[in-house]
N, C-alpha and C positions, 0 to 999 in steps of 0.2 A: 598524754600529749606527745605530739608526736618530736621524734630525735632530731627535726630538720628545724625546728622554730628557732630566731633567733632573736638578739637583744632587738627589742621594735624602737625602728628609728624613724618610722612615718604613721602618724595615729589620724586616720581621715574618718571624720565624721559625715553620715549619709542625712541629706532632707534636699528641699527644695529652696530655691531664693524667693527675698520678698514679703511683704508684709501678710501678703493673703494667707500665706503657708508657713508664716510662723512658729503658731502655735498646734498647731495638727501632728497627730501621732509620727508622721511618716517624717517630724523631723526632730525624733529622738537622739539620733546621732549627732547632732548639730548642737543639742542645749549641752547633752555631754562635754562636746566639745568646748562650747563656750566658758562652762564653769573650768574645766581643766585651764584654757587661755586666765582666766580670772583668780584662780586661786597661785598658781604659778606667776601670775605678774608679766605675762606672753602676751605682748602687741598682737592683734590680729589683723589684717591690713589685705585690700583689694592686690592680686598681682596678677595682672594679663595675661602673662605667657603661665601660669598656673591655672589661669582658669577658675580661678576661686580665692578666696579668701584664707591667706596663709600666717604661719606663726612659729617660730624658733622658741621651744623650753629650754632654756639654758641651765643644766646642770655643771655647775664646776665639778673640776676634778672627774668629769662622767662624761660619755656622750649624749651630745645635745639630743631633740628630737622633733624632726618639724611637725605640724601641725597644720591639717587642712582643709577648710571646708569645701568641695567645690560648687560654682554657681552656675553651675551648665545645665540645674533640671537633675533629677536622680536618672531619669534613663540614659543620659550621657555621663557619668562619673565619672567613668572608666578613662574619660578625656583627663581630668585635670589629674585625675593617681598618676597614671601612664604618663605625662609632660615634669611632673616634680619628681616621679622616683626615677626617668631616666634621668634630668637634670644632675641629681645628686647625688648619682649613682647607688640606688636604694634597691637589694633585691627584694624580691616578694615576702621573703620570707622573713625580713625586718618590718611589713608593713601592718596595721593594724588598722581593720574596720571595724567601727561603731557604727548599728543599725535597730531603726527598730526591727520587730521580730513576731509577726502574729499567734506564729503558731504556740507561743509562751505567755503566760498566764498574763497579767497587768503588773508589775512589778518584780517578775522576776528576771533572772540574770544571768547569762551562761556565755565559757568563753570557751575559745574551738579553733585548733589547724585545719588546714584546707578542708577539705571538702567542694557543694556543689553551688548552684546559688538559693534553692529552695524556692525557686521564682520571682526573687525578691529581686527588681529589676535595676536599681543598682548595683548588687554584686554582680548579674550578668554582664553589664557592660564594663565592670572592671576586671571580671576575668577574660573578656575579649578582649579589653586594651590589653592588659599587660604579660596576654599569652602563659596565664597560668593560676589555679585552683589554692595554690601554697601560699596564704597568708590570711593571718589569725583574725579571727571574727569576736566583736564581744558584740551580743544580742541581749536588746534590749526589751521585755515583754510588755506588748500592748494591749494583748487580748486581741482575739477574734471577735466577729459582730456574730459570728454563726452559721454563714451562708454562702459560699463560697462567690456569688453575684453581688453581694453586700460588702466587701473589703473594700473596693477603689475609692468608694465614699467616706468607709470607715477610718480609713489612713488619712484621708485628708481633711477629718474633721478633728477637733479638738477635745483631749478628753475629759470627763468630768472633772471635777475638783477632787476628789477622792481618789482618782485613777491617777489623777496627776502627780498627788501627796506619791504612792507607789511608785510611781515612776521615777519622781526627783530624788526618795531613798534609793532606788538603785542606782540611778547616780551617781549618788553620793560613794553608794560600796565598791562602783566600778572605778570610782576616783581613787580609792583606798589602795589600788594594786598597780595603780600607773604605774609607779616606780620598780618595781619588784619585774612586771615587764616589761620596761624600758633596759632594765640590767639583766634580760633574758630570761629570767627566771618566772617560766611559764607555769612550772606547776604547782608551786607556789601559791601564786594567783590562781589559779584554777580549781585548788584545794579549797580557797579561804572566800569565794566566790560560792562555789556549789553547795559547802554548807549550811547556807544561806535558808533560810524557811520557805519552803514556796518556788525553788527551783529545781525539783527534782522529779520535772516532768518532760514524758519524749516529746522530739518534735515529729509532729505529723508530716508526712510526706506530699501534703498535697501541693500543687502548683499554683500558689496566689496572684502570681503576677504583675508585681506593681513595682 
């Protein structure tokens, strides 16, 4: 993990708004998010000038850490990060994406400093807005469909019941180390993460797109 992370004080969840897009893979970042707002007892709430639907974890004795979804569509992200981390003067390298992740099995679970966007077209437009690559990714595995013409449908359909159970335990394991990197402590989390069964696969380099 690299020596620049630091304690994350912006956790933005990636999907799409809206009823249609719900439940479809491509808004893993979002139910993440959700349970995190739920289990913390974190109001979530519409804010305009965020651009998305926002939320303060309030840790006593700790720093806080907001909480973001944004509603702008995943190809504009990059709008609502860039409006709340200048706002609150958040550098990149406090902020933390949650996305899904195709090139990762259905359930599994891997967390990561900078790096590129792997085509995933949310992180592109969040490393356009906020003019840089340094801030931590937790990916969420959806599975590939197998075809590289076959993903834009696949991310926006919903996945089985079985794939789903997979994905809410990861969830759930990514929920297990909020804390651990909200107090910095990246490798930690990233130890008790990769141990994990079923995550200790590369990610493929090819350009998904979405």
């Amino acid at each position: 993990m690299s020596a620049n992370a630091a304690a994350v004080k912006l956790i933005v969840g990636l999907g799409n708004p809206g009823a249609k897009y719900a439940d479809t893979r491509h808004n893993a970042g979002f139910w993440l998010l959700e349970r995190l707002a739920a289990d913390t007892g974190t109001d979530l709430r519409p804010e305009r000038k965020f651009h998305g639907v926002v939320g303060r974890w309030r840790r006593p004795g700790e720093g806080d850490v907001h909480l973001l979804c944004p509603m702008t569509y995943m190809n504009h992200s990059g709008r609502a990060v860039a409006a709340l981390a200048k706002f609150h003067r958040i550098e990149p390298a406090a902020i933390l994406v949650v996305h899904d992740e195709i090139d990762l099995p259905t359930g599994a679970l891997r967390l990561k400093f900078a790096g590129g966007h792997g085509g995933h077209n949310g992180l592109r437009d969040i490393i356009a807005a906020i003019g840089s690559r340094d801030f931590g990714r937790l990916r969420l595995g959806v599975g590939h469909p197998g075809s590289s013409d076959q993903v834009v449908s696949y991310v926006l359909h919903a996945p089985g019941r079985t794939e789903r159970t997979a994905i809410d335990e990861a969830i759930t394991e990514g929920l297990r180390v909020m804390p651990a990197l909200a107090a910095g402590e990246w490798e930690t989390a990233q130890r008790a993460l990769h141990t994990r069964p079923g995550t200790d696969t590369q990610k493929r380099d090819d350009d998904h797109g979405i």
